[in-house]
C-alpha positions in Angstrom: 0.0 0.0 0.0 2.2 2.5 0.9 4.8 2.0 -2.9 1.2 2.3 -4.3 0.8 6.1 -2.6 4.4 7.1 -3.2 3.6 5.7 -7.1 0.5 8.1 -6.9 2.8 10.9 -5.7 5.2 10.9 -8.0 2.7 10.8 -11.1 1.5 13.6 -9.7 4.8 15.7 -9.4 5.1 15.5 -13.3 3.0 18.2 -13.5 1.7 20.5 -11.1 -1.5 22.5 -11.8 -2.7 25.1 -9.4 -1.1 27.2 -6.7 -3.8 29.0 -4.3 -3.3 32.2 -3.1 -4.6 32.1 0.7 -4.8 35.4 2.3 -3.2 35.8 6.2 -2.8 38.6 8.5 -0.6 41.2 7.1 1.0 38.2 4.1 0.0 36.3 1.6 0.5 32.5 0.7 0.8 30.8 -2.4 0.6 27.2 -1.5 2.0 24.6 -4.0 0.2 21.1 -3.4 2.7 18.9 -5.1 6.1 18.7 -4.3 8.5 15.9 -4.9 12.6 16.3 -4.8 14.9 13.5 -5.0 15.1 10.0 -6.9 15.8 11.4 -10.1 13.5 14.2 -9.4 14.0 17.7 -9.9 12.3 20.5 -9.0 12.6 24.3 -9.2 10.5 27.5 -8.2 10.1 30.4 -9.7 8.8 34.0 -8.6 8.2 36.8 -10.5 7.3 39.8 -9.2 4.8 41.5 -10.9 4.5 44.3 -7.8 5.0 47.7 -7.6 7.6 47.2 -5.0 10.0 45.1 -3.7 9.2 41.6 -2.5 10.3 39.9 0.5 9.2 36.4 2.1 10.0 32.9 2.7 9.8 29.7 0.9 8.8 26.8 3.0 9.2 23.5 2.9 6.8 20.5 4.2 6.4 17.0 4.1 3.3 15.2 3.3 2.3 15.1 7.4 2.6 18.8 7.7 6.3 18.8 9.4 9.0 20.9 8.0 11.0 18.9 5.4 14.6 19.1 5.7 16.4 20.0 2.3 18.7 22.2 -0.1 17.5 25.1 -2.1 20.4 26.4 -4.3 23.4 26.1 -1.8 21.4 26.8 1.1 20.3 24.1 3.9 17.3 23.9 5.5 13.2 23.8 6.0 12.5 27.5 5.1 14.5 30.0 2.7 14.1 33.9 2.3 13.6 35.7 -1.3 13.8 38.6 -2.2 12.7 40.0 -5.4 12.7 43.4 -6.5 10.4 45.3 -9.1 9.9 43.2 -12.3 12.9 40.6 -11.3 12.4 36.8 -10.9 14.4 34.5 -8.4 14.4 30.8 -9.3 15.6 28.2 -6.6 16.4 24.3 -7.4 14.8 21.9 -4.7 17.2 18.9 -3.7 17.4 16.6 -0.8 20.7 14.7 0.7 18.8 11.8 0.2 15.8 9.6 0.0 13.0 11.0 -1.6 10.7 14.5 -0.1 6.9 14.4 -1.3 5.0 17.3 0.3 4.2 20.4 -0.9 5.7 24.1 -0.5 4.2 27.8 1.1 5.7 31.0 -0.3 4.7 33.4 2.5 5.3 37.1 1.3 5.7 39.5 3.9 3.9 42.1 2.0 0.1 42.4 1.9 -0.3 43.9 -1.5 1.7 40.8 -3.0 1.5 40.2 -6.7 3.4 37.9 -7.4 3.4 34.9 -10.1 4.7 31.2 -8.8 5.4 28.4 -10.7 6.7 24.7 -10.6 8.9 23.0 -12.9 9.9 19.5 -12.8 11.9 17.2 -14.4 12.4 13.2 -14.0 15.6 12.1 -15.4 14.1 8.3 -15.5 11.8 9.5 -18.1 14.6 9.6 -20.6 13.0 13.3 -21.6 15.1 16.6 -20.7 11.9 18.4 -21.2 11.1 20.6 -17.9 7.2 21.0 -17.2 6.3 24.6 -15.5 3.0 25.6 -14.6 2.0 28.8 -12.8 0.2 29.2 -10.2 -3.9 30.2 -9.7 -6.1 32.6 -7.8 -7.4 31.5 -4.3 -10.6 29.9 -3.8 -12.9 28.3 -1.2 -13.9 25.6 -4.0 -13.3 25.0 -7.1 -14.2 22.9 -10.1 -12.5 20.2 -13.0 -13.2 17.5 -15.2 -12.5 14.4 -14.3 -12.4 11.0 -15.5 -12.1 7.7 -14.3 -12.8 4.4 -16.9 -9.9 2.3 -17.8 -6.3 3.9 -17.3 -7.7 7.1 -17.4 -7.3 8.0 -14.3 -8.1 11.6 -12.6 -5.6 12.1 -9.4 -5.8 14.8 -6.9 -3.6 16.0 -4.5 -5.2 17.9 -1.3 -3.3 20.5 0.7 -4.9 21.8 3.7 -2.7 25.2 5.0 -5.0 25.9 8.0 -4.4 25.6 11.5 -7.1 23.3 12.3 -8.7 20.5 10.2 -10.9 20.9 7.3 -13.8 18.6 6.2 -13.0 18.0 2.2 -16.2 17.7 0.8 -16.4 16.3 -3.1 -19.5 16.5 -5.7 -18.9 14.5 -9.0 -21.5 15.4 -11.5 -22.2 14.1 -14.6 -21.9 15.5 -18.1 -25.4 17.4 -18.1 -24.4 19.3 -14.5 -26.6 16.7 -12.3 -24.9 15.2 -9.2 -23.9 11.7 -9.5 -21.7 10.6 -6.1 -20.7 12.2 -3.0 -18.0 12.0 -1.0 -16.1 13.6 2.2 -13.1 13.2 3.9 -11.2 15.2 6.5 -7.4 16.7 6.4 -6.0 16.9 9.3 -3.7 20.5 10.1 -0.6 21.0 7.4 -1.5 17.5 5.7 -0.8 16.6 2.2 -2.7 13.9 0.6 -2.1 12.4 -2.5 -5.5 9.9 -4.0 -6.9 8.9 -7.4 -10.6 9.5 -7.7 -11.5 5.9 -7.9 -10.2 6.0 -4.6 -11.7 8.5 -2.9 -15.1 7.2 -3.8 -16.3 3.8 -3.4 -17.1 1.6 -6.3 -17.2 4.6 -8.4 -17.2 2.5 -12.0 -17.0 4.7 -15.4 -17.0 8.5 -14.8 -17.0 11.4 -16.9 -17.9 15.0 -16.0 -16.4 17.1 -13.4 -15.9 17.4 -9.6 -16.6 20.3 -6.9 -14.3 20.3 -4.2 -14.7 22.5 -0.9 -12.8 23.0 2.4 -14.7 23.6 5.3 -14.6 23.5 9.1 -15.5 19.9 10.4 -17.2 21.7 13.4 -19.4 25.3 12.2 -19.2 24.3 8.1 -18.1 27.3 7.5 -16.0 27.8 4.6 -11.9 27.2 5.0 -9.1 27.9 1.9 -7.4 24.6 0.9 -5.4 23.7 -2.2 -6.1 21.1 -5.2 -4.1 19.3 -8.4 -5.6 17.3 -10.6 -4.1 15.5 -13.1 -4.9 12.8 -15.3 -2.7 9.6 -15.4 -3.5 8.1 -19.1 -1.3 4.8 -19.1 1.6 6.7 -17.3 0.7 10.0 -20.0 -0.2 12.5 -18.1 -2.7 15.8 -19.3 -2.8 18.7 -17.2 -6.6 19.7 -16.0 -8.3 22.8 -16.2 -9.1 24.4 -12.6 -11.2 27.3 -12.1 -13.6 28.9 -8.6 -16.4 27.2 -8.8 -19.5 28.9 -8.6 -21.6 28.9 -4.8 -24.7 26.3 -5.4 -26.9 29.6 -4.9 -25.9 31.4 -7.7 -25.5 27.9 -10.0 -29.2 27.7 -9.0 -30.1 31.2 -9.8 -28.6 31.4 -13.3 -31.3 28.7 -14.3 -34.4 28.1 -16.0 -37.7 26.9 -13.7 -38.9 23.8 -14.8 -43.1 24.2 -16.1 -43.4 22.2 -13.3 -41.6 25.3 -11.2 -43.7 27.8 -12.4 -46.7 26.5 -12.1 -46.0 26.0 -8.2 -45.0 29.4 -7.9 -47.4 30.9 -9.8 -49.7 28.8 -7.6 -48.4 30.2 -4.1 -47.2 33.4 -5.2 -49.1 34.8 -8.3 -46.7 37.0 -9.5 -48.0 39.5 -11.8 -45.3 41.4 -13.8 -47.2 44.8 -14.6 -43.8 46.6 -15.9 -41.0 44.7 -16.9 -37.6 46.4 -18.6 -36.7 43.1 -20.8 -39.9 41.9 -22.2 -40.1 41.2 -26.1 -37.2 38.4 -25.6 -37.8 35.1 -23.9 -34.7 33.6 -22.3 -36.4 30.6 -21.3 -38.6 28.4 -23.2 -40.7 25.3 -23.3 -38.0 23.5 -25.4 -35.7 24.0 -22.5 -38.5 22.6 -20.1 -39.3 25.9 -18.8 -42.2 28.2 -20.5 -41.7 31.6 -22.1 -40.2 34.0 -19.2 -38.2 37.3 -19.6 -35.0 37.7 -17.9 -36.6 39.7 -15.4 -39.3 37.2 -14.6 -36.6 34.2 -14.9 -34.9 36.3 -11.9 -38.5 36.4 -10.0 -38.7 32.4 -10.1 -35.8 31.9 -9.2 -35.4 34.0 -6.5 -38.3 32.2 -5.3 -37.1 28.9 -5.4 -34.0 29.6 -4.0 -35.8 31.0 -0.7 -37.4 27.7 -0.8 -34.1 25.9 -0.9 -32.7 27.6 1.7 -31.6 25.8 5.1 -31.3 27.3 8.4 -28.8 26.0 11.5 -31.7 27.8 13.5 -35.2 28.3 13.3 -36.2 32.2 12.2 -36.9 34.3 15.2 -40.1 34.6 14.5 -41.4 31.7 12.8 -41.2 27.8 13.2 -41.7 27.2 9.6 -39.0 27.6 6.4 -39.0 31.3 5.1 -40.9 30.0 2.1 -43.4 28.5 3.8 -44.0 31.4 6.1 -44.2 33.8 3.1 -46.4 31.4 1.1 -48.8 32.0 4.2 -48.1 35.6 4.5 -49.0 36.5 0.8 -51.5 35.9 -2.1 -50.0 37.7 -4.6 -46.1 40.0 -5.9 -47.0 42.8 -7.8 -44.1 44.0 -10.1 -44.6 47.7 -11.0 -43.2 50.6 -12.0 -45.7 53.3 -11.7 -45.4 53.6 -7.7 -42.8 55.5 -5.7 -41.5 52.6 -3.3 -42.7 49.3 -2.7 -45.1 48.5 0.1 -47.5 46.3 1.2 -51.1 45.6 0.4 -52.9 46.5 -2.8 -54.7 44.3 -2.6 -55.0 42.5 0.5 -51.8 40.3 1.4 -50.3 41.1 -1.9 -47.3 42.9 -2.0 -46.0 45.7 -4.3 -42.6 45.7 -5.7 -41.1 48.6 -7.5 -39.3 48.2 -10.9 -36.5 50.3 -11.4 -33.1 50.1 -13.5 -31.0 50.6 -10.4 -32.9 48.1 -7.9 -31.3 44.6 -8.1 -33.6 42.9 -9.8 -32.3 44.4 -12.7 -28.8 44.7 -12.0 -27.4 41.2 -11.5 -29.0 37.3 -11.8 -26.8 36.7 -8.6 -27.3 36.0 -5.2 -24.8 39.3 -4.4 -22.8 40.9 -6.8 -19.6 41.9 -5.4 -19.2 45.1 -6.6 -22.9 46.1 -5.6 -22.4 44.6 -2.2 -26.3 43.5 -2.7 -28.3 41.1 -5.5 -31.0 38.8 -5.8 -30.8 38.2 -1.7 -32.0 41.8 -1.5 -35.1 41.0 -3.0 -35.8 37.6 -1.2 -35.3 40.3 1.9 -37.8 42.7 0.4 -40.7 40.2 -0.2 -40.1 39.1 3.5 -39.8 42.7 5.4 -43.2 43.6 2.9 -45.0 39.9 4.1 -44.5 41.3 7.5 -46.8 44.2 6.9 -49.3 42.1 5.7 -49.2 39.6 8.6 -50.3 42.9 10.5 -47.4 44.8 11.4 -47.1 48.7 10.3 -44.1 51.0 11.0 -44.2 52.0 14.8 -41.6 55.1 14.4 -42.5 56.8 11.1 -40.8 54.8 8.5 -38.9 53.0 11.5 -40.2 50.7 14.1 -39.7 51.7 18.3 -37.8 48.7 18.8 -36.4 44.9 17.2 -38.4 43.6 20.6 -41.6 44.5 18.4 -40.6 41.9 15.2 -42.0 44.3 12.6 -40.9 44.6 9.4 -37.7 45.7 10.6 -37.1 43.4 12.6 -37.5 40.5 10.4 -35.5 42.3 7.9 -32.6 42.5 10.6 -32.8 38.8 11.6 -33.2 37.0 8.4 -30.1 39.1 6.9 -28.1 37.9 10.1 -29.5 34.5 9.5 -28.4 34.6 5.9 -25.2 35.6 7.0 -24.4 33.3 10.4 -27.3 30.2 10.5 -27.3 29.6 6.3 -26.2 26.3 4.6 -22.5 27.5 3.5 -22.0 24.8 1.2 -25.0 26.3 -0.5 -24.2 29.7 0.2 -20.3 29.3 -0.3 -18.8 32.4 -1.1 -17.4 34.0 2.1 -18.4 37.8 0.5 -22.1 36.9 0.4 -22.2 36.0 4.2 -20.1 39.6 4.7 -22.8 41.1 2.3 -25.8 39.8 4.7 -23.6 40.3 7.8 -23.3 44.2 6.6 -27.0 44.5 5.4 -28.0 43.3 9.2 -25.5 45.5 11.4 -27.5 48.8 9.0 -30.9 47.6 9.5 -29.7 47.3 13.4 -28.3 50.8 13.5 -30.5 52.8 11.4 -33.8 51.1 11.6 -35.0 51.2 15.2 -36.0 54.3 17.5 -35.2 52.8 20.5 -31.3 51.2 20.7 
């Protein structure tokens, strides 16, 4: 067993894929999950500095357990090296070992915050009889990410897992098929510093002929909330091996939102909802259709179902504050009927009774983004699933007690629900569905303003 993981280890030196950029107080890390040195191994780094200043850091060195491994780089000894790389300039440093055989992975740990640098691997095996050297640079950090992967014959996908943090993370995998749907799950946790080396087939049971591609996420074994780690996949064709692809994958929520609702879909929500669309900026071109499975719907009303059925998807830790039941089920009670207009000033609640009226503007979100938030808004699609709730409270009988505030969050008006299901969305949410850290900061944000400008009484 254990020639069969150094075998898996060394196929996966040959070429090395990603490097995530993990950001850490006052320094950034570019962690390289495949390192192997020694055997007839080579390995060098390389950093360019594509800064506006001068770049200073270390280089460190760790075996597959997460202890320091021992080793030469250049002329110097030892388990961590400093660079030092000026404006535009490039150091390179050639990774050997007295003896035996290193496989681990490498950190380069800059000591400036506004780091930009570019790192890269390249490798050479002189068994191979080839003199060619294989670089790669490395990639952009990300909480998950997503590549195709096979596994039928000897076409094998193998990934090596790096997890950086402190603490161990729960490595949570999602192989889906060719058409996007999920076919097998699988998790596994990495304990703190470790490097682990597995081919797919391994890391789920009986997993047969596979194509498509695989989600992987780090998070906290504990609180699920999301942790940075590091991947490489490969693909080990009858000892060829292919590089493959790795990008961010995107959160579930916003995978979910980019859709088209099923007839079956719409006709629920129409059912429960009755959303009427009175004004609507991109009518006259139909982005879903029944030959998708989905009926005639304008962007704008794609967004509305959507939106919909993601508050119907959503999971709590905790109940809502003040209702036992699932925020869609609690709004399904609450309201008859959405109105989307764009003859009134604001939206409000009821015309007519228990149906609520939501202004149509180009700058509300609605029309600005088909995601869940938008990073450079700070706000999306969540901001309307926020609105039909705060206008649902009014028509469960709750008015503004304060002029357009309420006297207090005690009350649970409008206000109040709007402060507690933003801190919900941001603290009690599924964050495997919600994934991207900057949509729980979004909600956390949206919550702390509601608490501070929305109430009379502090």
């Amino acid at each position: 067993m254990r020639r069969r993981l150094v075998r898996i280890s060394l196929l996966l030196t040959i070429l090395v894929l990603s490097a995530s950029l993990i950001s850490a107080a006052g320094a950034k890390r570019y962690v390289l999950p495949q390192v192997v040195a020694g055997q007839g191994y080579v390995c060098y780094i390389d950093i360019v500095n594509n800064g506006e200043s001068q770049d200073t850091g270390t280089i460190n060195f760790f075996q597959s357990n997460g202890t320091q491994a021992f080793l030469l780089l250049n002329t110097d000894v030892g388990t961590a090296f400093p660079y030092n790389v000026v404006r535009a300039a490039s150091y390179s440093g050639r990774a050997t070992v007295p003896s035996g055989i290193m496989i681990g992975y490498a950190i380069v740990e800059s000591s400036n915050p506004n780091s930009n640098l570019s790192i890269s691997l390249r490798y050479h095996y002189s068994g191979s009889g080839s003199a060619t050297m294989l670089s790669v640079p490395g990639s952009v950090p990300a909480n998950a990410v997503v590549f195709p992967a096979v596994s039928e014959g000897d076409q094998q996908t193998a990934i090596a897992f790096v997890n950086p943090n402190a603490s161990s993370v729960k490595v949570l995998l999602e192989l889906r098929d060719m058409a996007g749907a999920t076919h097998r799950t699988a998790n596994f946790t990495l304990f703190s510093k470790e490097h682990r080396p597995k081919y797919l087939k391994e890391l789920i049971y009986r997993l047969g002929t596979f194509h498509g591609s695989v989600v992987v996420r780090f998070v906290d074994p504990v609180t699920s909330a999301n942790l940075e780690g590091s991947v490489l996949p490969i693909l080990d064709q009858n000892q060829l091996l292919a590089s493959v692809p790795v990008a961010p994958a995107t959160p579930p929520v916003d995978q979910m939102l980019a859709r088209c609702p099923s007839s079956a879909e719409v006709a629920s929500i129409k059912a429960d909802f009755n959303p009427s669309f009175e004004a609507d900026p991109t009518s006259g071109k139909y982005v879903c259709t029944p030959a998708q499975g989905s009926v005639n719907l304008t962007e704008m009303q794609r967004r509305v179902y959507q939106t919909l059925l993601t508050v119907k998807s959503l999971q709590f830790a905790q109940p809502l504050p003040w209702t036992s039941k699932s925020l869609y089920s609690w709004l399904n009670d609450s309201l008859v009927g959405i109105r989307f207009r764009d003859n009134i000033t604001y939206s409000y609640c009821c015309d007519p009774a228990n149906t609520i009226n939501v202004k149509v503007a180009s700058n509300s979100y609605l029309m600005m983004t088909s995601r869940w938030v938008e990073p450079e808004l700070s706000g999306g699609l969540m901001d309307l699933a926020v609105l039909f709730a705060h206008e649902a409270r009014h028509a469960n009988g709750y008015p503004h007690t304060c002029g357009s505030n309420d006297n207090t969050i005690a009350e649970m008006g409008a206000w109040a629900i709007q402060y507690y299901l933003t801190l919900w969305l941001s603290q009690e949410v599924d964050k495997i569905f919600v994934s991207d850290p900057s949509y729980l900061t979004a909600a956390k944000n949206h919550s702390d303003m509601i608490k501070n400008a929305s109430f009379c009484v502090k």
